[in-house]
C-alpha positions as CSV (number, residue, x, y, z in Angstrom):
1,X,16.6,-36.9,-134.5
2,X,20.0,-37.9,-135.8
3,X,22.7,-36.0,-135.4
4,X,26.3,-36.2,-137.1
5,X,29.4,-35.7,-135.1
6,X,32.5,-33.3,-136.0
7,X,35.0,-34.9,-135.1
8,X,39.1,-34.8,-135.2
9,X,39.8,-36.2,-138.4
10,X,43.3,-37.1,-137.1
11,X,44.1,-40.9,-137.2
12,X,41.6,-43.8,-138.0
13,X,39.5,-43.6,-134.9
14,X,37.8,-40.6,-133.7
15,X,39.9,-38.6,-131.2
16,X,36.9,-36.6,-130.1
17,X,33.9,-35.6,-131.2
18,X,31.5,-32.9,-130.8
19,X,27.5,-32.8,-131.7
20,X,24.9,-30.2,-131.5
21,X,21.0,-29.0,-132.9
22,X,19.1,-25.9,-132.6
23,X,15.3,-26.4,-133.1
24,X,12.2,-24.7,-132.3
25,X,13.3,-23.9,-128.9
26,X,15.5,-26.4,-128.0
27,X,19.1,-26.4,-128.2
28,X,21.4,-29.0,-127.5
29,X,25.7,-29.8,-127.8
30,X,27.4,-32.8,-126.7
31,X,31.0,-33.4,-126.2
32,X,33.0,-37.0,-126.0
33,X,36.7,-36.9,-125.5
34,X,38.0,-40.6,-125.4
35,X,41.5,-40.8,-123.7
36,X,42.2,-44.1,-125.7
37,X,40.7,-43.5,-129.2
38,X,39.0,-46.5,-130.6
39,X,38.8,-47.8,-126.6
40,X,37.4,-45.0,-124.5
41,X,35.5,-46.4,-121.5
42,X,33.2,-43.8,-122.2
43,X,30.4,-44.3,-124.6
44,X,29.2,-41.3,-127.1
45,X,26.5,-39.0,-125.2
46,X,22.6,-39.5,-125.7
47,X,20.5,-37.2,-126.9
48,X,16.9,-38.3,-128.3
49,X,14.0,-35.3,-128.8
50,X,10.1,-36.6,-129.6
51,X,8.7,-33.2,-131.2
52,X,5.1,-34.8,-131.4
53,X,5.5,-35.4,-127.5
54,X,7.5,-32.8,-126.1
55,X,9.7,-36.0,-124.6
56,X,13.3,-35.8,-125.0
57,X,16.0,-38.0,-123.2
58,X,19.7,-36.9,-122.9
59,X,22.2,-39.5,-121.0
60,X,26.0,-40.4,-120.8
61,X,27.8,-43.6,-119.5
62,X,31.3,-44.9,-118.2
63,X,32.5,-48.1,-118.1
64,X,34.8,-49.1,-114.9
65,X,38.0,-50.1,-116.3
66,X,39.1,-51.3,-112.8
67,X,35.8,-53.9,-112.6
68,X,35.6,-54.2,-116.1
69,X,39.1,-54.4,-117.2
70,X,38.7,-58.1,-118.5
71,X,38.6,-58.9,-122.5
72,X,35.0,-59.4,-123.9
73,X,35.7,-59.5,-127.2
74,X,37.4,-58.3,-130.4
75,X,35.5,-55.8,-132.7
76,X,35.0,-56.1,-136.7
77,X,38.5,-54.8,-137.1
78,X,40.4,-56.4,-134.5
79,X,40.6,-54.4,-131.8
80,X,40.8,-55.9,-127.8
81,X,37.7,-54.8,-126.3
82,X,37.1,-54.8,-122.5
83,X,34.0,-56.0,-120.1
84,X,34.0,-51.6,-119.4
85,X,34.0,-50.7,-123.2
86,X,30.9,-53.1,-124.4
87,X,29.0,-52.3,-120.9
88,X,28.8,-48.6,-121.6
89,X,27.7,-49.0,-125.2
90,X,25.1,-51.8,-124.2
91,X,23.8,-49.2,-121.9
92,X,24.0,-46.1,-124.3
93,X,22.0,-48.4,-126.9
94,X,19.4,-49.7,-124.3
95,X,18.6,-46.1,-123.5
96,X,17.6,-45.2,-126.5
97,X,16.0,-48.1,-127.8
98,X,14.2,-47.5,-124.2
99,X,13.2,-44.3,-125.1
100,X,12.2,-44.9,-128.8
101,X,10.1,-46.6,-127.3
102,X,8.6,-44.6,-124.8
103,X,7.7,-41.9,-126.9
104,X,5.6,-44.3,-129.5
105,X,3.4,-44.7,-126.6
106,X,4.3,-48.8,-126.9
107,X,4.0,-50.4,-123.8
108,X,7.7,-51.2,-122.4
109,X,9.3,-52.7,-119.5
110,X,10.9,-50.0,-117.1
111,X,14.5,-49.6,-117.8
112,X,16.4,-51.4,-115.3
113,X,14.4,-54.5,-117.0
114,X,15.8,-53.2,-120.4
115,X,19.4,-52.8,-118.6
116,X,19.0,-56.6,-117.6
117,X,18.3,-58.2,-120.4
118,X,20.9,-56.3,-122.6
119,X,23.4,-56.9,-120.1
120,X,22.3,-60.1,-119.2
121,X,22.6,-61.2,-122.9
122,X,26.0,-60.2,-123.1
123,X,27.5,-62.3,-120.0
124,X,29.7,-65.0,-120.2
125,X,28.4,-68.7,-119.2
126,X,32.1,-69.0,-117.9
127,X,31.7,-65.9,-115.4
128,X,28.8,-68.3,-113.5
129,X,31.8,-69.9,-111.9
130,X,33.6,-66.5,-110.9
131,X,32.6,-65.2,-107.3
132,X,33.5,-62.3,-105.2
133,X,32.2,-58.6,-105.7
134,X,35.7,-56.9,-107.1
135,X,34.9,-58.0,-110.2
136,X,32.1,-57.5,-112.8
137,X,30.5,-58.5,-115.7
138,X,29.9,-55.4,-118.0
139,X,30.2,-52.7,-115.3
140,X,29.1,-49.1,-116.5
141,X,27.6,-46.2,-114.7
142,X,24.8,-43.9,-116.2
143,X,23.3,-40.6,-115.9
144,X,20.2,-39.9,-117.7
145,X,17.4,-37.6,-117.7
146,X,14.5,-38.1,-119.6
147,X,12.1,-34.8,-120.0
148,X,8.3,-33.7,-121.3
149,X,7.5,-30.2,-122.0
150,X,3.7,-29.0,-120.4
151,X,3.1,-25.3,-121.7
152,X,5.9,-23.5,-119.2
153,X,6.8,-26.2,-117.0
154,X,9.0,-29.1,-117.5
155,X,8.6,-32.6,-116.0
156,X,12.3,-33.6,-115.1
157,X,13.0,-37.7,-114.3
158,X,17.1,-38.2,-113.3
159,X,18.3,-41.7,-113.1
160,X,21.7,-42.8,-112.4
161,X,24.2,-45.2,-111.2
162,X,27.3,-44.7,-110.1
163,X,29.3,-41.4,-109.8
164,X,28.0,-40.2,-113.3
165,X,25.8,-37.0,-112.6
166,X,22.2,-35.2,-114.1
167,X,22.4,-31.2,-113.4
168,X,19.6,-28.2,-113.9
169,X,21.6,-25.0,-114.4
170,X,19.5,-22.3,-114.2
171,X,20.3,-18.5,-114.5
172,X,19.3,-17.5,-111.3
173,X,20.7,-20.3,-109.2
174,X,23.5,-21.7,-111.5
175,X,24.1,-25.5,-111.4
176,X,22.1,-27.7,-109.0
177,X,22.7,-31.5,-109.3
178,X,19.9,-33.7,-109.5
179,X,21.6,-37.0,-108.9
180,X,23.5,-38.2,-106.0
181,X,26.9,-40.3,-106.0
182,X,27.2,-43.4,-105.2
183,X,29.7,-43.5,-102.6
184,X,30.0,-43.9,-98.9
185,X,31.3,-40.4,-99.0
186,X,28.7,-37.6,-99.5
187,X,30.4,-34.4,-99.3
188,X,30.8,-33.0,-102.8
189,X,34.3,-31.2,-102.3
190,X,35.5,-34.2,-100.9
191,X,34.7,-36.7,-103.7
192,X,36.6,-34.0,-105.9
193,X,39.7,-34.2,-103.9
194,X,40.3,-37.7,-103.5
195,X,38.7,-40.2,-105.9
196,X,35.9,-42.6,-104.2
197,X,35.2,-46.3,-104.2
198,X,31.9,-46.4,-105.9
199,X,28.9,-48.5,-104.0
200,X,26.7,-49.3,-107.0
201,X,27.1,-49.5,-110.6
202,X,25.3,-51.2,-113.5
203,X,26.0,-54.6,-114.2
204,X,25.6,-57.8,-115.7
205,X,26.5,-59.7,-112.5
206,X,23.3,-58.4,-110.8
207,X,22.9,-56.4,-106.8
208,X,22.5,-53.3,-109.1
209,X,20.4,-50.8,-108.2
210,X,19.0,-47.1,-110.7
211,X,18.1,-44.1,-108.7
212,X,15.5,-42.1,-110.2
213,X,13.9,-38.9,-108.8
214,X,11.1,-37.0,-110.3
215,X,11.0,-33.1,-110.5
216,X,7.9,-31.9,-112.1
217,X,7.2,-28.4,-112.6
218,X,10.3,-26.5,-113.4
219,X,10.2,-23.5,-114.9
220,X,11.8,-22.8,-118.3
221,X,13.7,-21.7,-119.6
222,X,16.8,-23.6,-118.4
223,X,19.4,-26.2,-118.9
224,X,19.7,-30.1,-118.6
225,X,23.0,-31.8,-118.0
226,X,24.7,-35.0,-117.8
227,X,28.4,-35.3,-117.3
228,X,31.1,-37.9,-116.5
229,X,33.7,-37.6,-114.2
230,X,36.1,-36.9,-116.7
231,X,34.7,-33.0,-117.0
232,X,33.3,-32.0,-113.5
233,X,35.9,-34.5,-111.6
234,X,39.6,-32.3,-112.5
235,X,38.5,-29.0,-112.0
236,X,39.7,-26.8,-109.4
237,X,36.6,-26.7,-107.3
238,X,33.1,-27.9,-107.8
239,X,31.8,-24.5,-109.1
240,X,34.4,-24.5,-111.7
241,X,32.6,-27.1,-113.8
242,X,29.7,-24.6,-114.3
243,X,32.5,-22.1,-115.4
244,X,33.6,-24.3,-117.5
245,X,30.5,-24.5,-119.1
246,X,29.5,-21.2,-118.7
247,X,32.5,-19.2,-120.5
248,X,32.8,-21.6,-123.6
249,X,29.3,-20.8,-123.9
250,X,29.8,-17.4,-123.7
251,X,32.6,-17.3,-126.2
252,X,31.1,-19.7,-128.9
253,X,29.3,-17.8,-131.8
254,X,26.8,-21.0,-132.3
255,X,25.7,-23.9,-130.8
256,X,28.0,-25.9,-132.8
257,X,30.9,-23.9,-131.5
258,X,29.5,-24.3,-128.3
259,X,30.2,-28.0,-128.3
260,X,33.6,-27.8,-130.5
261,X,34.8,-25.3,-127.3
262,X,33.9,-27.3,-124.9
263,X,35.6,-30.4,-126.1
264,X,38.7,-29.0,-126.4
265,X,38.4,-26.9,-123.3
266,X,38.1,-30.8,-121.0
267,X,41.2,-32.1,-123.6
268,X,43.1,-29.6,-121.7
269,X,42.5,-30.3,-117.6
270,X,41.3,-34.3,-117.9
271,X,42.9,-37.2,-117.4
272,X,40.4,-39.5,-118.1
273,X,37.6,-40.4,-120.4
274,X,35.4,-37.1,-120.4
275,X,31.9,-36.9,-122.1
276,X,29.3,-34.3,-121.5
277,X,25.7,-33.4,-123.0
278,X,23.6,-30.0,-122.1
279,X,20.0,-29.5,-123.4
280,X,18.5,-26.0,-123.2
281,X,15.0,-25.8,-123.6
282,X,13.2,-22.8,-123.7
283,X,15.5,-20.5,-125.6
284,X,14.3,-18.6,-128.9
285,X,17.8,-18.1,-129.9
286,X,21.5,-19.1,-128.7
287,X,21.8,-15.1,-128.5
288,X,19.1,-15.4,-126.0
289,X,20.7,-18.7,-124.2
290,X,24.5,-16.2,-124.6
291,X,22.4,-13.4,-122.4
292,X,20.5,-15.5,-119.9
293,X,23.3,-17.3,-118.3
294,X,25.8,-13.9,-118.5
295,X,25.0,-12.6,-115.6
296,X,25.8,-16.0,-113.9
297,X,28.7,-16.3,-115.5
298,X,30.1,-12.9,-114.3
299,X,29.3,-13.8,-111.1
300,X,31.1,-16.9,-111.0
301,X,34.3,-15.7,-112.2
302,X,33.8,-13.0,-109.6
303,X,33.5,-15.1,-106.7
304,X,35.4,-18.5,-107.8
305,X,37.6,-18.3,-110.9
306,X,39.1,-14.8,-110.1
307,X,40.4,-16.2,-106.7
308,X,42.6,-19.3,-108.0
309,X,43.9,-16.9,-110.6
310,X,46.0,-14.8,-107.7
311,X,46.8,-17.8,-105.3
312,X,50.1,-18.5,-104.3
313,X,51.3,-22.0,-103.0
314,X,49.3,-25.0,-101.9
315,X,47.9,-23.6,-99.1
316,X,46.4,-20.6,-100.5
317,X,45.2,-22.8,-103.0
318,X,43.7,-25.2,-100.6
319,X,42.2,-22.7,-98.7
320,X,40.6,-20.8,-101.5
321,X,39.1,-23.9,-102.5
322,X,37.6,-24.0,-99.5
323,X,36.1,-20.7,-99.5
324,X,34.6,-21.2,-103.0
325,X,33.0,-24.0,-102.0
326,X,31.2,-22.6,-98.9
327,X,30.1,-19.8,-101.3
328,X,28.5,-22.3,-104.0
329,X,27.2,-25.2,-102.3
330,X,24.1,-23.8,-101.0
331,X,22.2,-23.3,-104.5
332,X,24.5,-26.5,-105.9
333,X,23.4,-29.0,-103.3
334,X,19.6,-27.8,-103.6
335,X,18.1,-31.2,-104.6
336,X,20.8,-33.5,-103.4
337,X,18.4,-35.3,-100.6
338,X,15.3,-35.1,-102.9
339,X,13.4,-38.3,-102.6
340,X,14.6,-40.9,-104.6
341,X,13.1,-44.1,-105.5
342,X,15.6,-47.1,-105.6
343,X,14.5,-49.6,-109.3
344,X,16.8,-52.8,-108.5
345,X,18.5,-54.1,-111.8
346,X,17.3,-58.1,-112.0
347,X,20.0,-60.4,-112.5
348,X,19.9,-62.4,-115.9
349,X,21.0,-65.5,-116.2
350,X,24.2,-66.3,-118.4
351,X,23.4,-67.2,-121.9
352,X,25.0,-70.6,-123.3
353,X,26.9,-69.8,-125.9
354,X,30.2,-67.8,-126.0
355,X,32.8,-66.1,-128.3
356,X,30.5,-63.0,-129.5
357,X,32.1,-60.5,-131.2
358,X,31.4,-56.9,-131.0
């Protein structure tokens, strides 16, 4: 399914955009707030939905600026464009093109092949003679989670790369994240505070390496997510990213509100690139999804966002961070050592010819 944007008509490039569908069941919102319009690192959200199937795929991307700060290319009309901006759009295209054709039953390579050859295609001979590991061809990371429906259960796959994440929010437990940074540092609270060197990341330049884990039989009804850094990585605490997503829910009249609230809600706190997409499934109506996750979401601003509303000073605030964090990170960190199985991105050779234009 194809779904228009809304977006902020202001200017010739989109400054945001906003997307969202409610169908037989299934309700979904994305949000994309470049910080550069016309040059955000990240690219626009994925979501794909196979009725026939039950399969659906939902995904977002970020291109390193630091790594991939290097021109690639100039678009159509003119524009500079780095190694970070074409890598997350390669990877955003492969996904789906992936998926398509997953769900017409054609037979495929798995998609770290697909990552390799689209990446692979877009390398410069040049860069052969470039060593050292600071710097990358078409560096992005990814977060995606691809999905099938079976009667009341759902067959969950996250992959990732990077610090990109795949979430299950669920009314009972609240956000629980699937995926698991790549970083030398582990400790969730931590990689909030002070912004990590990533280990791994898509790339052209090869040593890459997908994580995918495999969760079958969760209940529904519940919610999918994938976020960048630019939503859950400048709130006040980790459990402030559900709240985040929790009150603009509770506050929007539709699903297309929904997504309009939440991407002005990240305009306000970001500092970077910020995209976001959410997939409920298992909801009869967005009144239904509104009543579900209520509960939750008085409970969270009982226990987290009502304590950083009467701190005083940086060391209240530091230590009420703290304290919200012991509270949440039992239910949060629920899957964080599930088993994971490692797909290595192959490297692909560098194609001859040079100049492409994107």
């Amino acid at each position: 399914m194809l779904i228009e944007a809304t977006c902020d008509p202001e200017g010739d490039e989109p400054r945001l955009a906003a997307w969202h569908v409610a169908v037989r069941e299934l309700i979904a919102v994305a949000a994309w707030v470049p910080k550069r319009p016309g040059l955000g690192e990240d690219a626009e959200p994925t979501f794909m939905h196979h009725a026939p199937s039950g399969r659906g795929v939902l995904g977002v991307y970020d291109g390193l600026g630091g790594a991939g700060a290097r021109h690639a290319g100039r678009a159509a009309d003119g524009r500079r464009l780095s190694h970070a901006f074409v890598a997350s759009r390669l990877a955003h295209l492969t996904v789906q093109s992936w998926f398509a054709d997953l769900a017409a039953g054609q037979a495929e390579p798995t998609l770290p092949q697909r990552l390799a050859e689209t990446l692979g295609g877009a390398r410069t001979a040049a860069r052969n003679k470039i060593v050292g590991t600071m710097r990358r061809d078409f560096p992005t990371t990814l977060a995606v989670i691809d999905y099938q429906q079976a009667g009341d259960g759902l067959t969950v796959a996250a992959s990732w790369a990077g610090d990109s994440r795949c979430y299950l929010l669920t009314a009972d437990l609240g956000l629980q994240q699937l995926s698991k940074d790549d970083s030398d540092v582990e400790d969730v609270l931590e990689l909030l505070i002070a912004d990590q060197p990533m280990t791994n990341v898509v790339s052209a330049s090869g040593d890459s390496t997908i994580h995918r884990r495999v969760f079958a039989g969760l209940p529904t009804p519940c919610v999918l997510v994938c976020a960048t850094d630019g939503f859950f990585g400048y709130v006040t605490a980790p459990a402030m990213f559900e709240h985040v997503l929790l009150s603009e829910l509770d506050r929007a009249a539709d699903a297309g509100e929904w997504a309009q609230r939440l991407t002005a809600r990240v305009r306000g706190y970001t500092s970077d690139d910020a995209s976001v997409v959410a997939v409920a499934v298992g909801f009869g109506s967005f009144a239904q999804l509104q009543e579900e996750y209520r509960e939750r979401l008085r409970r969270l601003t009982h226990e987290h966002a009502d304590m950083f509303d009467t701190v005083a000073g940086r060391t209240e605030f530091v230590a009420a961070r703290r304290r919200s964090w012991e509270i949440y990170r039992r239910n949060y960190l629920r899957y964080f050592n599930w088993p994971t199985e490692d797909l290595t991105v192959p490297r692909s050779p560098a194609p001859e010819q040079t100049g492409a234009r994107w």
